[in-house]
C-alpha positions in Angstrom: 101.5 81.6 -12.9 100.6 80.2 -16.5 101.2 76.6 -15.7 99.3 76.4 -13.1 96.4 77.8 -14.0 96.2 75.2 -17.3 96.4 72.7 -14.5 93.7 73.7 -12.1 91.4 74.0 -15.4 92.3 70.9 -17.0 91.7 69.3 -13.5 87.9 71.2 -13.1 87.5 69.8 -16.9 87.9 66.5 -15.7 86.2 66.1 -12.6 82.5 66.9 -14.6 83.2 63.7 -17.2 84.4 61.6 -14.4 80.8 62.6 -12.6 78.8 62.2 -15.8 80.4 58.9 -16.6 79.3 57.8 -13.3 75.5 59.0 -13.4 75.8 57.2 -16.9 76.6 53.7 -15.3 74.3 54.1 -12.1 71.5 55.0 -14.4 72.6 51.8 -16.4 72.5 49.7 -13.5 69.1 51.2 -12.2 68.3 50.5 -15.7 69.1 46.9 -15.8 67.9 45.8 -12.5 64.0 47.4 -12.8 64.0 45.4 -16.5 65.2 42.5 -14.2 62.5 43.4 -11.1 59.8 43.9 -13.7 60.2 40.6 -16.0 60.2 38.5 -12.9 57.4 40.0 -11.6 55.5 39.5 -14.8 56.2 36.1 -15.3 55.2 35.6 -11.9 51.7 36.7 -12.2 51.2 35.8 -15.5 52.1 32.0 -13.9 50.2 32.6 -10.9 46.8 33.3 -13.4 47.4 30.4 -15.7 47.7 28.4 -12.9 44.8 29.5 -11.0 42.6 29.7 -14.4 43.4 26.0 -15.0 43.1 24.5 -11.4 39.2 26.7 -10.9 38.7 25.4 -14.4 40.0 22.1 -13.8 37.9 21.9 -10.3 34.7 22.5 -11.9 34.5 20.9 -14.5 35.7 17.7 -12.7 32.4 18.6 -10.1 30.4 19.0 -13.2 31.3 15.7 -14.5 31.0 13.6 -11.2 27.5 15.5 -10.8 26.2 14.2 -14.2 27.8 10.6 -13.9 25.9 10.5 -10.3 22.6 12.3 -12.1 23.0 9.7 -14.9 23.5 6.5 -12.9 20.7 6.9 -10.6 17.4 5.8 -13.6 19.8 3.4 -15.2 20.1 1.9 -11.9 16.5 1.6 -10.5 15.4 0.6 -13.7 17.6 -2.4 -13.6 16.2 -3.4 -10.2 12.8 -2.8 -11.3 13.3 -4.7 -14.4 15.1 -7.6 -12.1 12.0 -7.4 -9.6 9.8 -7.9 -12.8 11.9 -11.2 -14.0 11.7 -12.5 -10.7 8.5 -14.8 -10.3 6.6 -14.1 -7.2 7.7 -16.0 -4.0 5.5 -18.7 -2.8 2.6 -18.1 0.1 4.4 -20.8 2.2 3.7 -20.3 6.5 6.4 -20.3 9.2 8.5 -23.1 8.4 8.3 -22.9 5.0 6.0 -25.6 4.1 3.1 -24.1 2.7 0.8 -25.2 5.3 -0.9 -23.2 7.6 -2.8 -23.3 10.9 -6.0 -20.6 10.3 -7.6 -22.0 13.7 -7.7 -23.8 17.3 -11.0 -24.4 18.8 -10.8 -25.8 22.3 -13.4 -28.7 22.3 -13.3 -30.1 26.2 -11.1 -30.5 29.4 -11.0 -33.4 31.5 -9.8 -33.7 34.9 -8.8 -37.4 36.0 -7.2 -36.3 39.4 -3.8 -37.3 38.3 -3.9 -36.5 34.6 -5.9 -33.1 32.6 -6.9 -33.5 29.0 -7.2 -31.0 26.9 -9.0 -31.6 23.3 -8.8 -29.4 20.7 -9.6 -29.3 16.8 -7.1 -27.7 14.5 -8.1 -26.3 11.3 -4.9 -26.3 8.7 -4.9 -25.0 5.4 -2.3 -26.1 2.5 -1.4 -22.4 0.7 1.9 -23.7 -1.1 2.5 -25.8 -4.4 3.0 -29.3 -2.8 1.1 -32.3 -1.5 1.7 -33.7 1.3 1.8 -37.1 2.9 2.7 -36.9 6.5 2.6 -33.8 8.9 3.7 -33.4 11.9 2.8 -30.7 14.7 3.7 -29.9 18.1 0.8 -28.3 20.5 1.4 -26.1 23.4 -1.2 -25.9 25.9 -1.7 -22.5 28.3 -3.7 -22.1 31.2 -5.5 -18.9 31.3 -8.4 -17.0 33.2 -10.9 -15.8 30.7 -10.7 -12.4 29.2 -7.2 -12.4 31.2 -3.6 -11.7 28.6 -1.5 -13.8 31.7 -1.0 -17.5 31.1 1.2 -20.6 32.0 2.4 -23.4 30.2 0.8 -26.7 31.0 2.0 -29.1 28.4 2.7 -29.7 25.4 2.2 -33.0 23.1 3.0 -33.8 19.2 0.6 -34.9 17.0 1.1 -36.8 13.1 -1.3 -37.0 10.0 -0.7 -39.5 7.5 -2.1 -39.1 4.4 -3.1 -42.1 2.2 -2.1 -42.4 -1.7 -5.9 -41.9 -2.0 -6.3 -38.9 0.0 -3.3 -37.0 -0.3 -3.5 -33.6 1.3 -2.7 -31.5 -2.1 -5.2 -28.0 -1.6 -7.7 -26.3 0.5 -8.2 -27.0 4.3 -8.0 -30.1 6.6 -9.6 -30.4 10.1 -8.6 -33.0 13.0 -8.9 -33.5 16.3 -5.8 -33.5 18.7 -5.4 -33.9 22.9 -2.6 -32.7 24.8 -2.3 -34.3 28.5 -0.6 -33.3 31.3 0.1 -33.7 34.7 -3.4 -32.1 37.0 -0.7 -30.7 39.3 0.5 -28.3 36.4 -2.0 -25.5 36.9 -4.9 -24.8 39.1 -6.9 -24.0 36.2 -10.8 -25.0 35.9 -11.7 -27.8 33.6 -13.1 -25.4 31.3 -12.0 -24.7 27.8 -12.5 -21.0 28.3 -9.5 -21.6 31.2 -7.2 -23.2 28.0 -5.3 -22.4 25.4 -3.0 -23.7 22.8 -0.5 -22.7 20.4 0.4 -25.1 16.8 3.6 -25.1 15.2 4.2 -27.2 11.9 7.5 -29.5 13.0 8.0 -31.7 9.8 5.8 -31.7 6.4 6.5 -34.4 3.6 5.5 -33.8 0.3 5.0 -37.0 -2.3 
């Protein structure tokens, strides 16, 4: 009866350490693996706020910079094209074609009716507003036949007429007045021979300066 019981106690002795030496490596392991857990996490939010500090940081002041580049450039800018616009000298008064010379007025003088063949007569008033003198002008004339007070018209005819200038007379400044006529056939319109019936429109076609 001796032997055995030594056994059975010797057997219930070691039974606890196994136990405890387990507990002791579980508790190891738990240990180990929450450091693990824990260090990752960490580093992983300590990486995700660096990197979110620098992009936000990054971002604005990128914005920031763009904003004062754009703020900055804007005077320098229109004060170079206002200093340009100041440099450049003042375009010429030149009229429609570029010439200088322009047509302030058309008077109508008369209209006559041959049967076959209406006349119209006019005066044209031209000024020279440019820096050249002229020699020779040419000008085409359009005449319109119109009822008085009326905004409807027709074309009738047109004609062109030339001015030569002499060495002695040369058309340099201020205004010159002649007399053109524009003929067409009677047929054209079936308005009165009346200069309030009759209109007509000057264009500059060629102007030569010396």
């Amino acid at each position: 009866m001796t032997p055995s019981l030594r056994r059975r106690r010797l057997l219930a002795a070691a039974v606890p350490g196994l136990l405890a030496g387990c507990l002791v490596e579980s508790s190891e392991d738990a240990n180990g693996s929450g450091d693990g857990t824990g260090t990752s996490a960490g580093e992983a939010g300590s990486e995700a706020e660096g990197g979110t500090g620098s992009e936000a940081e990054g971002g604005t002041g990128s914005e920031a910079d763009r904003e004062s580049l754009s703020e900055g450039e804007g005077p320098e800018s229109d004060e170079s094209d206002a200093e340009q616009a100041d440099d450049e000298d003042p375009p010429e008064e030149t009229g429609p074609d570029g010439s200088g010379l322009v047509v302030t007025n058309v008077d109508v003088l008369g209209v006559t009716d041959g049967g076959y063949e209406t006349t119209v007569r006019a005066r044209l008033t031209v000024e020279n507003a440019g820096q050249f003198t002229y020699g020779t002008v040419l000008f085409r004339l359009d005449a319109y036949a119109s009822r008085p007070n009326s905004i409807e018209r027709e074309a009738v005819g047109f004609a062109e007429h030339r001015e030569e200038y002499s060495s002695g007379d040369r058309f340099a400044d201020g205004t010159r007045r002649f007399t053109v006529e524009i003929a067409f056939r009677s047929r054209e319109t079936r308005a009165r021979a009346d200069p309030d019936w009759y209109e007509i429109e000057v264009a500059v076609r060629r102007a030569e300066p010396v």
